[in-house]
PAPALO-728248 format. One line per field, with one value per residue (C-alpha): x, y, z. Coordinates in steps of 0.2 Angstrom, whole numbers. Layout:
N
u	(X:...)
v	(Y:...)
w	(Z:...)
END
This chain:
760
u	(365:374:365:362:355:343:339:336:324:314:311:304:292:287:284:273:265:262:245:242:242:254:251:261:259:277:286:306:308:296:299:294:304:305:308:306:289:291:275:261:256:273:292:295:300:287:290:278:281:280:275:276:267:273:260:271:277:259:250:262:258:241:223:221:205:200:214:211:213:234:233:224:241:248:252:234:225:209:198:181:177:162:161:173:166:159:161:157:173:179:197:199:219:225:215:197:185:176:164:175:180:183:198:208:214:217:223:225:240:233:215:204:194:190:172:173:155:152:161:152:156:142:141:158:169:182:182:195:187:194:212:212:222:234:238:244:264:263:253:260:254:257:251:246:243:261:264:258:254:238:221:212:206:225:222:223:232:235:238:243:241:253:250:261:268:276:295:292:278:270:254:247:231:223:211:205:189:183:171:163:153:144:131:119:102:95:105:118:123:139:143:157:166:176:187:195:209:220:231:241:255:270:283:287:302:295:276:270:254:245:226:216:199:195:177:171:155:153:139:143:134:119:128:110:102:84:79:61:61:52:37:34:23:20:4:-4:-9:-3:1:12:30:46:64:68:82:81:95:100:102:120:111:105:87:78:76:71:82:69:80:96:95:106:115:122:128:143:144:159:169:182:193:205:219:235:247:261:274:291:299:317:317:312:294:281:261:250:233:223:204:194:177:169:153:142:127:122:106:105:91:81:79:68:71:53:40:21:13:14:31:28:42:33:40:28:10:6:15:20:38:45:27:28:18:27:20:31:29:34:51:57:65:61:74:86:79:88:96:111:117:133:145:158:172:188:201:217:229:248:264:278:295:313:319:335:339:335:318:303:286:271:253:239:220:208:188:178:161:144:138:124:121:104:97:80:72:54:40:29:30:41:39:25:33:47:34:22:35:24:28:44:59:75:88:99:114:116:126:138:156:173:187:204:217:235:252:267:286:301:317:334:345:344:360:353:334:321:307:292:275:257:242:225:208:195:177:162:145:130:114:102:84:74:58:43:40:23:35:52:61:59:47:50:50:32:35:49:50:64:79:94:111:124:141:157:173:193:206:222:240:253:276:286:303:313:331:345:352:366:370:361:348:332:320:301:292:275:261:245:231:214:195:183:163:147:132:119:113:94:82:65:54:34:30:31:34:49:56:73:86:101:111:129:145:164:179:195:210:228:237:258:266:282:294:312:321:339:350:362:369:367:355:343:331:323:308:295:281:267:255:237:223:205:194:180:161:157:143:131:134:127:113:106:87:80:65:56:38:28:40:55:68:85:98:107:119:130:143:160:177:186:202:215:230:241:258:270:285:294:310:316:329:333:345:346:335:326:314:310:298:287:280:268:253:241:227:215:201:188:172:172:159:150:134:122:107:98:85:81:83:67:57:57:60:76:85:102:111:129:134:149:156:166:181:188:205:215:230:240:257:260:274:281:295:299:314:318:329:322:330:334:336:320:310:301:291:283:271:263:253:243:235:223:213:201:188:175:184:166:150:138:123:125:134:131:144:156:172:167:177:178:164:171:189:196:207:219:224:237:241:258:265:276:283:293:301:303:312:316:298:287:283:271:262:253:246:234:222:216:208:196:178:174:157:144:139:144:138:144:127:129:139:135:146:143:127:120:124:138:155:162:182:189:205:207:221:223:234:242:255:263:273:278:281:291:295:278:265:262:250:243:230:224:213:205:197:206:201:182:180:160:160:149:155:141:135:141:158:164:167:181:185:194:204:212:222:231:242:252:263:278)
v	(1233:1221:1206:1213:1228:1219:1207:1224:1231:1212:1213:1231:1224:1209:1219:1231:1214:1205:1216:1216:1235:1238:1241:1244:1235:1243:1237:1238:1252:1262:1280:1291:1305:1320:1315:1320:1314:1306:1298:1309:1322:1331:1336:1346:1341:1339:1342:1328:1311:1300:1283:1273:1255:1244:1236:1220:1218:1221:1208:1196:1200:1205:1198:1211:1209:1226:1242:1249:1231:1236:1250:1239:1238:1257:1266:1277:1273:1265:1262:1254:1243:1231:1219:1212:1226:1238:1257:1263:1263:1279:1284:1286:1294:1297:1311:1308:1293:1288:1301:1313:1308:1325:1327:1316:1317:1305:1304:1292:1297:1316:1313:1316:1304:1306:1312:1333:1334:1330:1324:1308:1289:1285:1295:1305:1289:1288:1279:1266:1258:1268:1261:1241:1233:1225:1242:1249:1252:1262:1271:1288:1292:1310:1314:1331:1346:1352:1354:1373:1361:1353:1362:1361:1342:1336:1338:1321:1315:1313:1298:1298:1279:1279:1266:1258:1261:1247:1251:1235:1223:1218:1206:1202:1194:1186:1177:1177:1168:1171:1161:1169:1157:1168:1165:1180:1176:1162:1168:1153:1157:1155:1172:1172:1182:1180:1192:1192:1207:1208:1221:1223:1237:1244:1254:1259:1273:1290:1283:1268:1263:1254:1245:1235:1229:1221:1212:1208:1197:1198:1195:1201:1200:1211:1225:1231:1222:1225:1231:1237:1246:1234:1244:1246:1232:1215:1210:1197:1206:1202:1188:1176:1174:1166:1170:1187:1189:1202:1213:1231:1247:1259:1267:1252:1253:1234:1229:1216:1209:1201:1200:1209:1222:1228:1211:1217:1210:1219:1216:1229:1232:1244:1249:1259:1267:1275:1283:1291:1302:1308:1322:1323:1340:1329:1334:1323:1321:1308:1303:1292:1289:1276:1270:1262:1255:1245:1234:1233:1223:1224:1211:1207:1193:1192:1180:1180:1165:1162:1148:1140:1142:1156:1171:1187:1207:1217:1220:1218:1204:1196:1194:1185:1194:1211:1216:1225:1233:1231:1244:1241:1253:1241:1228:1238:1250:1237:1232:1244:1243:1254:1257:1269:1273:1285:1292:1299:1308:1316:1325:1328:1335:1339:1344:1333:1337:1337:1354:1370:1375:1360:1362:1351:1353:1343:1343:1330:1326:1315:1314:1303:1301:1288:1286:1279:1273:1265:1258:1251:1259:1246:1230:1214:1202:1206:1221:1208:1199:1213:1226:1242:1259:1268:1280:1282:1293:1302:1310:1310:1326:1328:1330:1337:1346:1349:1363:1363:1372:1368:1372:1373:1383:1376:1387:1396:1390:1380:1385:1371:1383:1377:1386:1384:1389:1380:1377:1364:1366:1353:1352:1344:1338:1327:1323:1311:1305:1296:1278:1268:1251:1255:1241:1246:1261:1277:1293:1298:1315:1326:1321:1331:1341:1349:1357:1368:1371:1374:1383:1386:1395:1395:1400:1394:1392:1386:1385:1371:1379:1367:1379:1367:1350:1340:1358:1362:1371:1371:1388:1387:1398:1394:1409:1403:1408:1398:1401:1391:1397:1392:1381:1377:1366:1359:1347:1345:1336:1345:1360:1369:1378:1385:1397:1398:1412:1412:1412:1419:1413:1419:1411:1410:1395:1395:1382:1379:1363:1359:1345:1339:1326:1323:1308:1297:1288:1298:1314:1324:1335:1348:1352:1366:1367:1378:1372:1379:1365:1373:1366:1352:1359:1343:1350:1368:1362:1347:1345:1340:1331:1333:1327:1337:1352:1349:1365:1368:1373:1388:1387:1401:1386:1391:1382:1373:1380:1367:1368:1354:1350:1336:1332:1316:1306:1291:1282:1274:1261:1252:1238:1245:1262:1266:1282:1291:1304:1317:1325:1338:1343:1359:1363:1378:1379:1359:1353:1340:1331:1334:1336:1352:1364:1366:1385:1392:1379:1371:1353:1344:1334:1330:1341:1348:1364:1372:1364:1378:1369:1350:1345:1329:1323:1309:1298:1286:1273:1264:1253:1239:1225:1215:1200:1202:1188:1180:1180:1179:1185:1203:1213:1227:1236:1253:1257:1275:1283:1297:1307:1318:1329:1340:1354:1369:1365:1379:1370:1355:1358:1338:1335:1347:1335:1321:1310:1313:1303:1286:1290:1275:1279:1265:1257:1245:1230:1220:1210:1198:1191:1173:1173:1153:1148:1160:1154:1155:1167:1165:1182:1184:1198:1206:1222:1228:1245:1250:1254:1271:1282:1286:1300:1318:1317:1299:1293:1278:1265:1248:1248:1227:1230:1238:1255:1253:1257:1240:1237:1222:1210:1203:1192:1187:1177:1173:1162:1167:1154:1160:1145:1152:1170:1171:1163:1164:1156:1163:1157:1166:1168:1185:1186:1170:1170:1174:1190:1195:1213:1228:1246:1252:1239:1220:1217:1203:1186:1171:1172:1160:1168:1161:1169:1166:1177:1177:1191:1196)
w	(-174:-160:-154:-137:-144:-157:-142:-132:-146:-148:-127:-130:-143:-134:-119:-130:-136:-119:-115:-134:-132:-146:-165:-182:-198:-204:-223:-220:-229:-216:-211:-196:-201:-209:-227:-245:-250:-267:-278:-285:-270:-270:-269:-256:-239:-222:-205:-201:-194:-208:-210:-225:-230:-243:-251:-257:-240:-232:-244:-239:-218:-221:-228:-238:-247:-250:-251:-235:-227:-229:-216:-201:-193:-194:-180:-170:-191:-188:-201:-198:-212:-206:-218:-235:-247:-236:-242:-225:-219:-215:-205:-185:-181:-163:-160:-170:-170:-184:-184:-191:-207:-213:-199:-212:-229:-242:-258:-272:-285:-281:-281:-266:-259:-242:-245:-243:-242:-225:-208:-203:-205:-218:-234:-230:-230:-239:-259:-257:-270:-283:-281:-281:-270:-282:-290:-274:-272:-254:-241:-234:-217:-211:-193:-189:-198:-199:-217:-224:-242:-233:-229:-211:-216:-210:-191:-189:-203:-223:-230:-250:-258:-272:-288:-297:-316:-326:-331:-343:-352:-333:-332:-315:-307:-293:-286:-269:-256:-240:-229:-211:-201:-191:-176:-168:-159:-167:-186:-189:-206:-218:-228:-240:-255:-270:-278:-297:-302:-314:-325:-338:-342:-350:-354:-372:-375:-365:-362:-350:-346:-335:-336:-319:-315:-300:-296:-280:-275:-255:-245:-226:-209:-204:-199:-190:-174:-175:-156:-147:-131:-117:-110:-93:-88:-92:-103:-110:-126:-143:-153:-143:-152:-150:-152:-144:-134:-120:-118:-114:-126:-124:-110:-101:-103:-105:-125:-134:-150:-164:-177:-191:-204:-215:-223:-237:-253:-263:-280:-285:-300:-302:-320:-317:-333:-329:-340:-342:-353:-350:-358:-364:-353:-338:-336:-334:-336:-329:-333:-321:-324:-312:-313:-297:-299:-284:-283:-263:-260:-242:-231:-217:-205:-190:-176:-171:-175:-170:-164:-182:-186:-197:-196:-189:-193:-188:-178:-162:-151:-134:-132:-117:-106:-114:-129:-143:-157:-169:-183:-201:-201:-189:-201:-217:-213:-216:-234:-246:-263:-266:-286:-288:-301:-297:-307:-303:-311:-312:-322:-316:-323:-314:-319:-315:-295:-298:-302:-290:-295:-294:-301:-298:-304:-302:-306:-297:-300:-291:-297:-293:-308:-301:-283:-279:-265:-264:-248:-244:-231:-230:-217:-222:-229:-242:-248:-255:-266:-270:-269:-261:-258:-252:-257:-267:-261:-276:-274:-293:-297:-282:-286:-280:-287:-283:-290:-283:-290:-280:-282:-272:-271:-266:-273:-256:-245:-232:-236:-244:-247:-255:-259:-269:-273:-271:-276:-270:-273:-267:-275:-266:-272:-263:-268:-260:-270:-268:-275:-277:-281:-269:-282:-298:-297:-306:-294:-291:-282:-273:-253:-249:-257:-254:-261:-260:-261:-254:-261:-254:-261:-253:-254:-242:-240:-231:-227:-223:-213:-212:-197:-194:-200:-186:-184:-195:-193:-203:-202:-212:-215:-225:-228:-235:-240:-240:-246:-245:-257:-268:-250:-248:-242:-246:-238:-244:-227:-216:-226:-228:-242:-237:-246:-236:-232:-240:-228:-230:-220:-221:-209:-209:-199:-196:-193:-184:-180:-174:-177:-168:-173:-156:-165:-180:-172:-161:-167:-155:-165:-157:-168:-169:-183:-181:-194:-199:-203:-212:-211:-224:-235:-228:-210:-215:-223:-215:-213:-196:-194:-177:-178:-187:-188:-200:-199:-203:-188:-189:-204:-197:-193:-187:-194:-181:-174:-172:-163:-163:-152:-152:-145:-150:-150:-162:-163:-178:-187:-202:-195:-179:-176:-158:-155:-143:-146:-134:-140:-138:-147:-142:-155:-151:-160:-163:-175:-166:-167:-151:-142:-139:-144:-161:-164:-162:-156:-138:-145:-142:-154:-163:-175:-180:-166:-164:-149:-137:-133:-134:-128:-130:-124:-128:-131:-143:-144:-160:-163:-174:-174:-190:-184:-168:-155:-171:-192:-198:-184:-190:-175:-176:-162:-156:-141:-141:-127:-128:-116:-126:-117:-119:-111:-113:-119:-118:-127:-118:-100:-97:-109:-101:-94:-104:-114:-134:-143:-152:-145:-136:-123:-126:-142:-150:-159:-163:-176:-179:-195:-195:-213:-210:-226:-244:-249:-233:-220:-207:-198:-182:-178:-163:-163:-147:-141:-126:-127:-131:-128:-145:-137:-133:-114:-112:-107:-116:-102:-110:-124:-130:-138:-153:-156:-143:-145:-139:-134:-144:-144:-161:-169:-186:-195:-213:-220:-237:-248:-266:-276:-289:-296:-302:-293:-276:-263:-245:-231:-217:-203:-199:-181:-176:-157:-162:-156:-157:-155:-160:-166:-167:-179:-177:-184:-192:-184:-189:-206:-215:-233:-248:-262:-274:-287:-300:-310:-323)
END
């Protein structure tokens, strides 16, 4: 590339930069293309755009603490992570907040682990624990559900995180420390983390093997702000205390904040064994087993003091004039102790691609083998000495599988055309007991209960049609059914005792794209891709409680019906990518959480419907410059812009025209990477989006509060010097400028990170 035009391409990214409106965390081997995707999900081609992460390159830029940590900078990919070890952390794409983990797929060498069970940005995130962040070799971004190989979960994107296998004897470690000073109310605390990893591999004639543990000890900041509505009228009863802090709730109605909940302590562990054989006829099979287990201890702390000094929880006070009576669920519902081991698996083998046929088959598990969750129901803080009565939640039992065999054809002239078959199944089981002693009590009786199941199977091609050397065409079409059965429901108070009906889908989705070369450096794509997300089995059978009166809705839940559009250009060189791309999205019978009647009662309250219509439109730009105004400089930036709308809402006609919940309109961040010597490379980078509504009929207009969807500008900062060609050293600054915002729940403030590593 010239100097003016590399100058041209720097201006570009500094202009993107200047309202801190642009955002890409991009390796220099980066694509947004159409391209062969390698690693352990498949060998056939993708009409997709495509964007790849080097994890080298992105934990020399990037404090990356935890795995998902490497994809803060990608292009329209949020990720929500609260805290250092949070595993609430599910996946927002340009088109989907947070609340819709099960719009997004992800995969770790071929096992699933965005959460099938439900669509919803608490149990349904995403395992990121499975894979440690040292294992990593790249992160595959796929935007849109354009490829025939992925089911109705890809309508806003798939991203595959490939590990690495040694080619020789390979020993690695790390260790790493955090430090957040952090300030709230009256809270003026110091939280911190430490993390050890290591591994050890090799490669021995046809076999290699790799084996990693990583342990993690994070305590976070409360990600709960504990909040009573402020009555009416002033009053002088109650016991007079101190330390409230008026405010407002999302909707502006006068509150009171008395204190935090939810200050969670992660201690994680995470082994992880990958191996691998090569046949002499070129095949090759792959074993990866990974056990995730987590200890989460979560706290409470009230700002609220009596006359004495002594700190108050609960009862009858007066607060600023107003008496409140605090009841105990208000800071015990932040006391809870998580425990969870997990397992995942999977088994590969897949034949050489060189020839004209390729195979690939792959089997995944994921299974909970303990997931507990215990929390207390009586008042703070003598239920923390004299332990008394409460719950523990159980999803022991609940597991996933995944079944996929895939070829492709090339000995067609001018035709790619690849095909499969597919199987996934999703088992659910949820019991909720009774305790006498919510620490260490054993389960006195049932509270509630609930399971089922889902199942797809799926056949799907597609052909990739080279038409003319600068002219291909992608024609796809994917057929599926899809069950849920064995659903039910209990509750002892109030009654219920639920067998649910079963359901049967079937769907079929084409898809369709273009792509045009003009020149070497320019391609023009248009892309058209219909996809059937089907319900999860949580949103079919989840229990409402409403007073007295506990039902189930209506499990007769329709799949969503996507259809997706883009149009986009690139240019690209060795050294430079430039895109924008236009999208629109329209999906009918959208499964959204609202208000309404519960069906055959007359009370209102909040569950899962089928949503008639919502609509989003949007652009997104990306572009990236290495030796940008001059050797050494790297920049990289993307700006997205997205106006989603409830387009028909028959249940709730106030929601009609409204914007999409927890979908920002604007979104972006830059960064830019000064590689100042061989040794040494400095990053700066900024996050920025605009505040986005929690709630379907965007009554909720003050977003800087808790439960609020907050807008945010965020810079973070690293510098990476590797001392020799083994060790290496980094500092960095996360939040640098301070930021205190709330995403629903408080998110981090300045942190300070060190790390060092070392590897052969």
């Amino acid at each position: 590339m010239t100097l003016n035009n590399r100058f041209l391409m720097g201006a570009a990214l500094a202009a993107l930069s200047f309202p801190v409106q642009a955002q890409t965390q991009l390796a220099a081997n980066s694509g947004i293309e159409s391209v062969i995707v390698t690693g352990e999900r498949s060998q056939a081609q993708v009409p997709n755009k495509i964007y790849n992460v080097n994890a080298d390159i992105a934990q020399v830029q990037i404090n990356a603490i935890n795995t998902e940590d490497m994809m803060k900078y990608a292009p329209s990919i949020t990720v929500r992570k609260r805290h250092i070890g949070d595993t609430q952390d599910p996946l927002a794409t340009r088109t989907n907040g947070v609340g819709a983990s099960a719009r997004s797929l992800l995969f770790v060498d071929g096992i699933l682990i965005s959460s099938p069970i439900g669509n919803n940005n608490t149990f349904a995130t995403p395992h990121f624990g499975i894979a440690q962040p040292k294992d990593v070799s790249n992160f595959q971004v796929l935007y849109g559900p354009f490829a025939a190989e992925y089911a109705g979960g890809s309508i806003g994107a798939v991203l595959n995180i490939t590990t690495r296998m040694p080619t020789e004897f390979t020993l690695y470690g790390s260790a790493l420390g955090a430090v957040q000073p952090y300030e709230r109310g009256s809270t003026k605390d110091t939280y911190g983390a430490w993390q050890v990893s290591g591994g050890i591999g090799d490669k021995w004639g046809n076999f290699s093997w790799r084996l990693s543990a990583n342990h993690l000890d994070a305590t976070g900041q409360a990600v709960q702000i504990v909040t009573q509505t402020r009555p009416a009228a002033t009053s002088s009863a109650g016991t007079v205390v101190t330390g409230g802090v008026n405010d407002l709730n999302r909707t502006r109605q006068p509150i009171v904040d008395i204190g935090l909940g939810g200050i969670e302590k992660h201690i994680q562990d995470t082994v992880t064994a990958k191996m691998a054989y090569t046949f002499d006829n070129g095949w090759e099979a792959t074993y990866t087993a990974s056990v995730f287990n987590q200890t989460n201890n979560a706290g409470a702390q009230t700002w609220l003091k009596n006359a004495a000094g002594t700190p108050v929880y609960s009862g009858s006070t007066n607060i600023n004039g107003y008496n409140y009576n605090i009841p105990a669920s208000a800071f015990s519902n932040g006391v809870y102790n998580y425990d969870q081991t997990q397992l995942a698996q999977a088994v590969t083998l897949k034949s050489d691609s060189d020839g004209p046929f390729a195979w690939e088959f792959v089997a995944s598990r994921y299974d909970y083998l303990k997931d507990m969750q215990r929390i207390p129901t009586t008042a703070l803080p003598g239920t923390l000495t004299t332990p008394g009565a409460g719950t523990v939640n159980r999803l022991n039992g609940t597991a996933w599988y995944t079944l996929d065999a895939k070829g492709i054809w090339r000995g067609w002239n001018g035709h790619d055309l690849s095909f499969g078959l597919h199987r996934d199944q999703e088992m659910f089981s949820q019991t909720r007991y009774n305790l006498a002693n919510w620490i260490s009590g054993a389960p006195t009786s049932v509270n509630t209960y609930a399971r089922g199941r889902t199942a797809t199977n799926a056949i799907w091609l597609q052909d990739i049609w080279t038409i003319l050397p600068d002219l291909k065409a992608t024609l796809g079409l994917r057929a599926e059914q899809w069950n849920a059965y064995n659903g039910y429901n209990y509750s002892a108070t109030p009654a219920l005792n639920v067998t649910q009906p079963a359901l049967h889908t079937s769907a079929v989705s084409p898809k369709a794209a273009l792509a045009w070369k003009p020149d070497g450096d320019w391609t023009l794509t248009a892309s058209y891709g219909r996809a059937f997300r089907m319900p999860t089995v949580t949103e079919l059978y989840q229990a409402i409680t409403t007073g007295v009166t506990l039902t189930v809705p209506n499990p007769n839940l329709k799949p969503e019906r996507a259809n997706s559009y883009e149009l986009a250009a690139e240019y690209r060189t060795d050294e430079s990518v430039l895109r924008l791309s236009l999208f629109r999205e329209e999906i009918a019978n959208a499964l959204l959480l609202q208000s309404t009647l519960v069906p055959g009662t007359s009370t209102t309250t909040s569950f899962v419907q089928n949503v008639e219509q919502t609509r989003t439109n949007g652009a997104e730009l990306v572009a990236q410059q290495k030796n940008a105004f001059f050797d050494g400089l790297d920049l990289q930036g993307s700006l997205t812009y997205a106006i989603g709308k409830i387009a028909r809402d028959i249940a709730l006609p106030a929601a009609n025209s409204k914007f999409i919940p927890q979908l920002p309109r604007m979104r972006g961040s830059v960064l830019a990477t000064l590689h100042a010597t061989d040794t040494l490379a400095l990053t700066l980078g900024a996050r920025f989006s605009e505040a986005s509504f929690g709630t379907i009929d965007n009554s909720d207009t003050y977003h800087n509060t808790y439960q609020g969807f907050d807008g945010y500008f965020v810079m973070d900062a690293r510098a990476n010097y590797q001392w020799n060609d083994n060790w290496s050293f980094s500092l960095g600054v996360d939040n640098l400028n301070g930021a205190n915002y709330i995403l629903y729940h408080n998110f981090p403030q300045r942190t300070f990170v060190m790390e060092i590593r070392y590897a052969q």
